[in-house]
N, C-alpha and C positions, 0 to 999 in steps of 0.2 A: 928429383926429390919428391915432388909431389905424389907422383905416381907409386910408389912402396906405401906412401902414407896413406892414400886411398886402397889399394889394397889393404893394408894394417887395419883401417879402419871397417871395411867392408866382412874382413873378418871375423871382427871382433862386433861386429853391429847386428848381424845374420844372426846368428844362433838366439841375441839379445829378442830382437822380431821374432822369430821363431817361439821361444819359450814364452814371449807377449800374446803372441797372437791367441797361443794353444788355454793358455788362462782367460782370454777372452772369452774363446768357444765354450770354453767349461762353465763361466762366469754365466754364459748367454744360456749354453744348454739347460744348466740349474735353474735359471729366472724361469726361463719357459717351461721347464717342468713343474713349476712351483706353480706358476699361475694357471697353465692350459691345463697339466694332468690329475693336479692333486684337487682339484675342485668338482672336474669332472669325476673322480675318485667318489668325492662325498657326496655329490649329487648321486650316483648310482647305489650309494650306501644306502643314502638314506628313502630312493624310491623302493629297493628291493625290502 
């Protein structure tokens, strides 16, 4: 019995991690665009 349940559960948990992890990277990719690119953006704005 345990053992279907840990499959059941393993497959229903994966996709859950998966579509977490991928909103993480997005979440992380955004911050770091915000801070590293868009500043450097206006610095270069505003020296040209």
């Amino acid at each position: 019995m345990p053992k279907p349940m840990g499959n059941l559960t393993s497959t229903i948990f994966s996709p859950c991690t998966q579509l977490f992890f991928r909103i993480l990277l997005l979440l992380l990719r955004s911050y770091f665009y915000s801070h590293l690119l868009l500043p450097a953006i206006h610095v270069n704005i505003i020296n040209s």
